[in-house]
MDTraj code that builds the backbone (N, CA, C; nanometers):
import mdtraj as md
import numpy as np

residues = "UNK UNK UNK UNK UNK UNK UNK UNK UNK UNK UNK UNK UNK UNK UNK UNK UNK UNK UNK UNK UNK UNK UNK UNK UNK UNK UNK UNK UNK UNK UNK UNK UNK UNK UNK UNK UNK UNK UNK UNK UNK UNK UNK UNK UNK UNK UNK UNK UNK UNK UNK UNK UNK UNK UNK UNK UNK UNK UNK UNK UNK UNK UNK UNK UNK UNK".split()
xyz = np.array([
    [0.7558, -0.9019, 0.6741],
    [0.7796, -0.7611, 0.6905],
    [0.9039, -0.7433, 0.7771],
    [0.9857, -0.6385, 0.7651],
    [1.1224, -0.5479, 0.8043],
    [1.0948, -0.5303, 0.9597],
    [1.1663, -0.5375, 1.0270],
    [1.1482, -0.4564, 1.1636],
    [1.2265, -0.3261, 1.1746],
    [1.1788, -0.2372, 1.2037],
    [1.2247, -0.0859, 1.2187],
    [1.3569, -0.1149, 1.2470],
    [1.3607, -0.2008, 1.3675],
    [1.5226, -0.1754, 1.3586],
    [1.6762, -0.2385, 1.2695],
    [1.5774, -0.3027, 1.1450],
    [1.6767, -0.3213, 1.0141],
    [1.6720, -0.2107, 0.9267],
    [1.6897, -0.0721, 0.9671],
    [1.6803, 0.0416, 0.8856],
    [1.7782, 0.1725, 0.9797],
    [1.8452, 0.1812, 0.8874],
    [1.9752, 0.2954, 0.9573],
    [1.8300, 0.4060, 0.9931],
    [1.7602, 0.4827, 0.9535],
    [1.7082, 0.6132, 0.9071],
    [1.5734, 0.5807, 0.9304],
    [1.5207, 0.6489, 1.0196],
    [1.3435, 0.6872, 0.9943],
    [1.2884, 0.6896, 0.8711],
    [1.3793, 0.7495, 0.8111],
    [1.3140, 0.7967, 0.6218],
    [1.3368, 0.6656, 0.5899],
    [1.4306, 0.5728, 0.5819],
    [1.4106, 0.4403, 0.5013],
    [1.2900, 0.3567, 0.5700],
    [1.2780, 0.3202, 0.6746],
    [1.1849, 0.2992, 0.7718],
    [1.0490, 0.3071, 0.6727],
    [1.0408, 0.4132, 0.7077],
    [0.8715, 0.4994, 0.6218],
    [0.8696, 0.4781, 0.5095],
    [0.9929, 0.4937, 0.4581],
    [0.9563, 0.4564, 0.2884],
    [0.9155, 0.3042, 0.2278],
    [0.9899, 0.2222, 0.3326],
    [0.9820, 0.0885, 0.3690],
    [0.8346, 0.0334, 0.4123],
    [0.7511, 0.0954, 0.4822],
    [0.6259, 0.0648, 0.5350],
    [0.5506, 0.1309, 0.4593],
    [0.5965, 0.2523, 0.3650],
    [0.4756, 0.2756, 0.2548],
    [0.4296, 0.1824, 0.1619],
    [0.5439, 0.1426, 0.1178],
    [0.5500, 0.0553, 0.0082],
    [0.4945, -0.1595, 0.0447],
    [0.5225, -0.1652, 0.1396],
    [0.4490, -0.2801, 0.1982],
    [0.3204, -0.2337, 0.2216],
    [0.2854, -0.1111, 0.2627],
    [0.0957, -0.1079, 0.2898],
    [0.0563, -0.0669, 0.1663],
    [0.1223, -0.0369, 0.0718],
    [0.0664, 0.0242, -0.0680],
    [0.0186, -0.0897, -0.1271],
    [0.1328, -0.2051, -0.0956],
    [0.1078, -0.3482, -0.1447],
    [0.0153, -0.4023, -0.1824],
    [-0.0229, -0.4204, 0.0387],
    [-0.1256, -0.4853, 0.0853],
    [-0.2506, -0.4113, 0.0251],
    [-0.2601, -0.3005, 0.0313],
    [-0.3825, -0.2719, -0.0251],
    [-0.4182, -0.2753, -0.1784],
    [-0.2911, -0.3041, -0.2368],
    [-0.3382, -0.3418, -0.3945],
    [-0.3897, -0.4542, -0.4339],
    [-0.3237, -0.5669, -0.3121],
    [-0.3552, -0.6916, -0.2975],
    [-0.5200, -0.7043, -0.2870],
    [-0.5518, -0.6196, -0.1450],
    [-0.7263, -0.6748, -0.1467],
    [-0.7931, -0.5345, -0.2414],
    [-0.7373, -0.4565, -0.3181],
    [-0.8234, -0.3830, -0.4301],
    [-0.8182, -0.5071, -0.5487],
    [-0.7379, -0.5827, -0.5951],
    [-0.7290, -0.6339, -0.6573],
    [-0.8257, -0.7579, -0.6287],
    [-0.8262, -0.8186, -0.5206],
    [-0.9382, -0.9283, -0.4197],
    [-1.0368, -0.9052, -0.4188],
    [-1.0995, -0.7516, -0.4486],
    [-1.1990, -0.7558, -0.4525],
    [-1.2605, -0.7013, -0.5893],
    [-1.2164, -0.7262, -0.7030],
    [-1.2638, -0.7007, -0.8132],
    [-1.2188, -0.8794, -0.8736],
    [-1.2576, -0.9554, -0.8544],
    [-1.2677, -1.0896, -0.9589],
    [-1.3146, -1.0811, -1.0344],
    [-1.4436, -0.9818, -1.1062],
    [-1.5249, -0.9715, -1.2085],
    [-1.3968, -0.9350, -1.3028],
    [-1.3430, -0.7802, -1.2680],
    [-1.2806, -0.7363, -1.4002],
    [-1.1548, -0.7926, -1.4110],
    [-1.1033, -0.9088, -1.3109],
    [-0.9622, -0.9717, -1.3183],
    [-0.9739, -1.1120, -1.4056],
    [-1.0900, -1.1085, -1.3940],
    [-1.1618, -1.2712, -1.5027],
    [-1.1740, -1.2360, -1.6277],
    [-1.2118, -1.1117, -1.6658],
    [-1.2407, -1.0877, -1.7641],
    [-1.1384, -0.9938, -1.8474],
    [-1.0856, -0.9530, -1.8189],
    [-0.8693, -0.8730, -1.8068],
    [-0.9673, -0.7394, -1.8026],
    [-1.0686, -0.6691, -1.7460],
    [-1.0936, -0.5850, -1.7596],
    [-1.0026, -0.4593, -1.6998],
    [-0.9451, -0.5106, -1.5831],
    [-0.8849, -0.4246, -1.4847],
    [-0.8221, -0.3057, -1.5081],
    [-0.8289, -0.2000, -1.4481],
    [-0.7259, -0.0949, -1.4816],
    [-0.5966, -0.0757, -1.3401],
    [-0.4840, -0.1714, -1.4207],
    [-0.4695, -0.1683, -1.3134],
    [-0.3568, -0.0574, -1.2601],
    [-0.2651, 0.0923, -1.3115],
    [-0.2528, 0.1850, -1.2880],
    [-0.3658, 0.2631, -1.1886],
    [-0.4832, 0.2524, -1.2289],
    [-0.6005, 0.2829, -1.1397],
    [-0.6007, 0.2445, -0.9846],
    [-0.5732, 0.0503, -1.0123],
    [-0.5549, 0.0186, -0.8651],
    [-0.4079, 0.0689, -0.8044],
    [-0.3468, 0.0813, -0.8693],
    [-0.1750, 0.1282, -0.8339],
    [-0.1959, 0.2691, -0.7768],
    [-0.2539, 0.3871, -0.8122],
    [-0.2901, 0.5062, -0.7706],
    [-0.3739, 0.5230, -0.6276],
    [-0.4554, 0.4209, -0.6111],
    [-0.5993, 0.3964, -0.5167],
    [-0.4573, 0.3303, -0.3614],
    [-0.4115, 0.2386, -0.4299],
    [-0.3141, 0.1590, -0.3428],
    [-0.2325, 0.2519, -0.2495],
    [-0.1969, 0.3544, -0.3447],
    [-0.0917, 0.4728, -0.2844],
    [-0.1314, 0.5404, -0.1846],
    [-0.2672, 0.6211, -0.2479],
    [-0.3191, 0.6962, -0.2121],
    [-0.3611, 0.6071, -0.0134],
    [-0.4357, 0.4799, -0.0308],
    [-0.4843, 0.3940, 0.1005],
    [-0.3613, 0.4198, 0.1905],
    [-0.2559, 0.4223, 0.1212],
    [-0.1058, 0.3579, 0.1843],
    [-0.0353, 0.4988, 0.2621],
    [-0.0639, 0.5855, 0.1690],
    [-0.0579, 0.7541, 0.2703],
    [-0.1663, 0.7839, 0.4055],
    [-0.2843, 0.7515, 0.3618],
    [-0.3795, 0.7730, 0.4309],
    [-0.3085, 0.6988, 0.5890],
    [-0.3105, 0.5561, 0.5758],
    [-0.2431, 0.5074, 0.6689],
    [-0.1834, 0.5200, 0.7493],
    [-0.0285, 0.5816, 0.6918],
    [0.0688, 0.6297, 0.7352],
    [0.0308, 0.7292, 0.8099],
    [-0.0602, 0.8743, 0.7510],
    [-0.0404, 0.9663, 0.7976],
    [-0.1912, 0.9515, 0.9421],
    [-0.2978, 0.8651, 0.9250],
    [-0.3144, 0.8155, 1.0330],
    [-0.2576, 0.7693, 1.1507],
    [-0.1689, 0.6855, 1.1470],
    [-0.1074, 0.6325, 1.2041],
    [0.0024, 0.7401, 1.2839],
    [0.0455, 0.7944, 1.2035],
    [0.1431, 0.9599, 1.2411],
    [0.0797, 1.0296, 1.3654],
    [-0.0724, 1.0140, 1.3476],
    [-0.1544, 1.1483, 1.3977],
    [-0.1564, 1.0751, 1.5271],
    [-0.1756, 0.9295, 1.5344],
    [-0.2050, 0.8642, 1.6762],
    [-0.0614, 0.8918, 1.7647],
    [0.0181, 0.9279, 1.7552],
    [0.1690, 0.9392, 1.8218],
    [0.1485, 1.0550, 1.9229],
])
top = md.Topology()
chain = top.add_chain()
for i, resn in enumerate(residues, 1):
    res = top.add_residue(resn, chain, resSeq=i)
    for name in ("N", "CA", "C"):
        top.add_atom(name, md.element.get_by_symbol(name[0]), res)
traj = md.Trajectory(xyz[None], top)
């Protein structure tokens, strides 16, 4: 991961740490479905949406603690 201070701009910053926690959390949505990843059941736009959605939540958690 980036350290804040390899980013001219707050906004690249944030956009930068959305997209790494959107990641991470697609990573263990994805970790924790082996059933439908064994079987190609997955939807995985579904996990891509869920990922986003974790990855705002985060952020704007994280916002509120400041």
């Amino acid at each position: 991961m980036k350290s804040r201070q390899d980013f001219i701009t707050d906004a690249e910053w944030w956009e930068y740490y959305r997209q790494y926690t959107a990641a991470m959390a697609m990573q263990g949505l994805l970790a924790s479905n082996t059933v439908g990843i064994s079987v190609g059941m997955v939807d995985i736009d579904g996990f891509s949406v869920q990922a986003v959605k974790a990855a705002d939540a985060i952020i704007k958690a994280l916002n509120q603690q400041q």
